[in-house]
C-alpha positions in Angstrom: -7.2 46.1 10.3 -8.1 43.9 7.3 -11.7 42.8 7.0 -10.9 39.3 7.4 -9.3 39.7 10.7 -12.1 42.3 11.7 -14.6 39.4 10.9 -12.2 36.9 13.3 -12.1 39.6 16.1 -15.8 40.3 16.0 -16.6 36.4 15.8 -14.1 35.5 18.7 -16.5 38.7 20.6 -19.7 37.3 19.9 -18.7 33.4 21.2 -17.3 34.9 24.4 -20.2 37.1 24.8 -22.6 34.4 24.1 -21.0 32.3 26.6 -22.5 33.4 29.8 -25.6 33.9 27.9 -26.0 30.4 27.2 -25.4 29.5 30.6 -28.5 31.2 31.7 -31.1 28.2 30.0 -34.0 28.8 31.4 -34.0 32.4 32.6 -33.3 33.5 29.1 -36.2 31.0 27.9 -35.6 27.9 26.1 -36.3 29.0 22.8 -34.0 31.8 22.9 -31.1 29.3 24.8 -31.6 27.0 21.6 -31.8 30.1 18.8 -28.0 31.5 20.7 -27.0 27.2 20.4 -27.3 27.2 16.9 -25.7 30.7 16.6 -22.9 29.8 18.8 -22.1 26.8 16.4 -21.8 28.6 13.1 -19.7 31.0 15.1 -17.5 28.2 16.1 -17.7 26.7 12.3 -16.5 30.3 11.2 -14.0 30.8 14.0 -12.0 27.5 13.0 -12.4 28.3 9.7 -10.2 31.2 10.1 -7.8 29.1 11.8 -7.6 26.3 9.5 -3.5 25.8 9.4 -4.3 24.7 13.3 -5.2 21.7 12.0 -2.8 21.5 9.2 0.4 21.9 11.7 -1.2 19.6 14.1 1.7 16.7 12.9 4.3 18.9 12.5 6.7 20.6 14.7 7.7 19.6 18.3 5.6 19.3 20.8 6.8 21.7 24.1 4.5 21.5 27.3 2.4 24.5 26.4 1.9 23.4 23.1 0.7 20.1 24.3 -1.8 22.1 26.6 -3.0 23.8 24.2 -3.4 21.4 21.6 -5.6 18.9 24.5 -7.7 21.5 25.3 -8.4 22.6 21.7 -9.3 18.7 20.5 -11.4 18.5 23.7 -13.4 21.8 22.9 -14.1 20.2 19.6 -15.0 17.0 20.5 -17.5 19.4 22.9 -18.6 21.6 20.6 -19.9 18.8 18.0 -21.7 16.9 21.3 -23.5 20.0 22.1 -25.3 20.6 19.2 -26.1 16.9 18.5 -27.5 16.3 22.6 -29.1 20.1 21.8 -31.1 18.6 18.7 -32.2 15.4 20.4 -34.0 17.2 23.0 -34.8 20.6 20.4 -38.9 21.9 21.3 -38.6 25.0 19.3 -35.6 24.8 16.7 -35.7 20.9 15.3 -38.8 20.0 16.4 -39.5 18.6 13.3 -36.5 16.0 14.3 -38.4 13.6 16.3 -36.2 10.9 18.4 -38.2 7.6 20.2 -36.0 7.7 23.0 -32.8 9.4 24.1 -33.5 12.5 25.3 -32.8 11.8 29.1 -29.0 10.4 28.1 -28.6 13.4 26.1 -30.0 16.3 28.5 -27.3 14.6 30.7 -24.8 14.7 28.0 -25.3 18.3 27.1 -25.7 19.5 30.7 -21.9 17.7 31.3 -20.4 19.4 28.0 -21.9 22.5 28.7 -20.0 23.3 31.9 -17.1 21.7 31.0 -17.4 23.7 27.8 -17.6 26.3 29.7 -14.7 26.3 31.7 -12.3 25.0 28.9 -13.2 28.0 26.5 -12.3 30.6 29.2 -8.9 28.8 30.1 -8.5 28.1 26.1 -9.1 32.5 26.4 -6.4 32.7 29.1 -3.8 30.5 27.4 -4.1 32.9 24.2 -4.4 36.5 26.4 -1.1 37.7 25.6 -2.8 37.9 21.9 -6.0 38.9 22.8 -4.5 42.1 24.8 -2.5 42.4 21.9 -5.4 42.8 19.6 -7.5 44.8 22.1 -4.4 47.6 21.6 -4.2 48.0 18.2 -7.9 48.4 17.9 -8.7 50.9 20.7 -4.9 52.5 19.4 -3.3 52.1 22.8 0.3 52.0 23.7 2.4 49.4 26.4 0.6 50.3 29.6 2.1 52.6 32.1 3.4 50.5 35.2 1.1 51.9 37.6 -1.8 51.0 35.1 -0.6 47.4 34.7 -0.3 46.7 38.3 -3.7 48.3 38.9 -5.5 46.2 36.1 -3.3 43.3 38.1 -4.9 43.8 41.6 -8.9 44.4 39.8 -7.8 40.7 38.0 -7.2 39.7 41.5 -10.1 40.5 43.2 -12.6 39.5 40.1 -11.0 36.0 40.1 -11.1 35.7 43.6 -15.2 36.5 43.6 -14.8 34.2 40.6 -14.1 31.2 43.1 -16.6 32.2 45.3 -18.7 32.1 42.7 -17.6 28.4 41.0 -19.0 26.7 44.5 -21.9 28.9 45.5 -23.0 27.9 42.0 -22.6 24.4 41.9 -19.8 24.7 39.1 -18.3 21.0 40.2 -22.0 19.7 40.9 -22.9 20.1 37.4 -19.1 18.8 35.8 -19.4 15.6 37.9 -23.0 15.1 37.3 -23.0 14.7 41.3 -26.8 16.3 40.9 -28.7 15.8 37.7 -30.8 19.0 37.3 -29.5 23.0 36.9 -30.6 24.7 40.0 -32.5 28.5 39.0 -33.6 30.8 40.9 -36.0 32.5 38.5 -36.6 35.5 41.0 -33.1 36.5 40.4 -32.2 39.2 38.3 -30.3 38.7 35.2 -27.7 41.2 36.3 -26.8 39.0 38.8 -26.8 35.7 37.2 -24.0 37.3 34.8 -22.3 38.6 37.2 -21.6 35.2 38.8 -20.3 34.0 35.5 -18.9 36.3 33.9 -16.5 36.2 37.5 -16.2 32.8 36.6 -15.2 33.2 33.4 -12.4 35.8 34.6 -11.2 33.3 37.3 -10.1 29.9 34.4 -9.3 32.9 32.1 -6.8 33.9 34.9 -6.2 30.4 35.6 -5.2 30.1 31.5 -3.0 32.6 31.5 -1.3 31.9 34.6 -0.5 28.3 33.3 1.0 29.7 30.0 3.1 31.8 31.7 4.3 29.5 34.3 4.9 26.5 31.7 6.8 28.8 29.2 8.5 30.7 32.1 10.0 27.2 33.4 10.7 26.0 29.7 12.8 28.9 29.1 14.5 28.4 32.6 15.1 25.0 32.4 16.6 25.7 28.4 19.1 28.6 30.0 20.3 26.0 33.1 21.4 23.0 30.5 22.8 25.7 28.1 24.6 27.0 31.2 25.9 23.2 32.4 26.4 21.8 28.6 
């Protein structure tokens, strides 16, 4: 591959990566959580600078279901990843604390604990929508050819079962406390090990990542259906 796309495919690694890590707050220490913040926001600078023409074609073309999908959940990730940084800064100890605001910081801990975990689950189903590509990419760098069927479905059922856990996960953790601000404050148990805090997530992430690629299928499977039955009846 060319350098520039190895750049893209190692900055595209490093936000998903950091993803879960972020999550963690407090059990990776504040400091740390706000270090990863500011890294996570170059990334993102980087990773839509690579994809600039996004924004270019945004006025162009027509507009089929899965591109309108896509396209909501892409303006809502920015409009996200912009609040996080500026709700991150308000309430910075370590990082900005040189930046010093009279009042605020209560609305935006609020604000960034909302965009955080709805952050969280629109990058993995913004992941899911584009997985097709991403396995695509994952080939050609480990050199692997189409999957053997047996393969497939096995990777298929594992998928299955991680997703599932996934779910279990969402509501054990208080996923839709947090997105509906029905409680106020992130629930840690700082006797637990890391391990197992990723774990949680990273199921998480597998479950809307699943839930992403599902949808793209299913809208562009029923686009192309409903295209071949009007073809058929014109």
């Amino acid at each position: 591959m060319s350098a520039k796309r190895n750049i893209r495919v190692v900055t595209d690694i490093a936000m998903t990566m950091l993803l879960p890590v972020l999550m963690a707050y407090s059990l990776v220490g504040e400091a740390v959580h706000e270090w990863l913040g500011i890294v996570m926001f170059l990334l993102f600078i980087i990773h839509h600078a690579f994809n600039w023409r996004w924004y270019k074609n945004l006025v162009r073309g027509p507009y089929p279901p899965i591109r309108i999908l896509s396209t909501g959940i892409n303006l809502l990730l920015i409009i996200i990843m912009v609040t996080l940084p500026v709700s991150g800064i308000m309430m910075a100890k370590h990082t900005f604390q040189f930046i010093h605001f009279r009042s605020g910081a209560a609305s935006a801990r609020l604000i960034h604990l909302l965009a955080s975990y709805w952050g969280f689950v629109l990058m993995c189903l913004h992941l899911g929508l584009h997985w097709n590509m991403v396995l695509g990419m994952g080939r050609r760098v480990m050199h692997i050819t189409e999957g053997l069927l047996w393969r497939t479905w096995l990777l298929r059922i594992a998928a299955v079962f991680v997703a599932a856990y996934g779910a279990y996960a969402f509501f054990v953790r208080g996923f839709t406390e947090y997105m509906f601000l029905r409680t106020q404050f992130v629930f840690y148990d700082f006797g637990e090990p890391l391990p197992s805090f990723f774990k949680d997530y990273l199921a998480v992430m597998a479950l809307f990542v699943c839930i992403g690629h599902c949808m793209a299928k299913g809208i562009v499977g029923f686009s192309k259906r409903k295209k071949t039955f009007y073809n058929l009846h014109e």
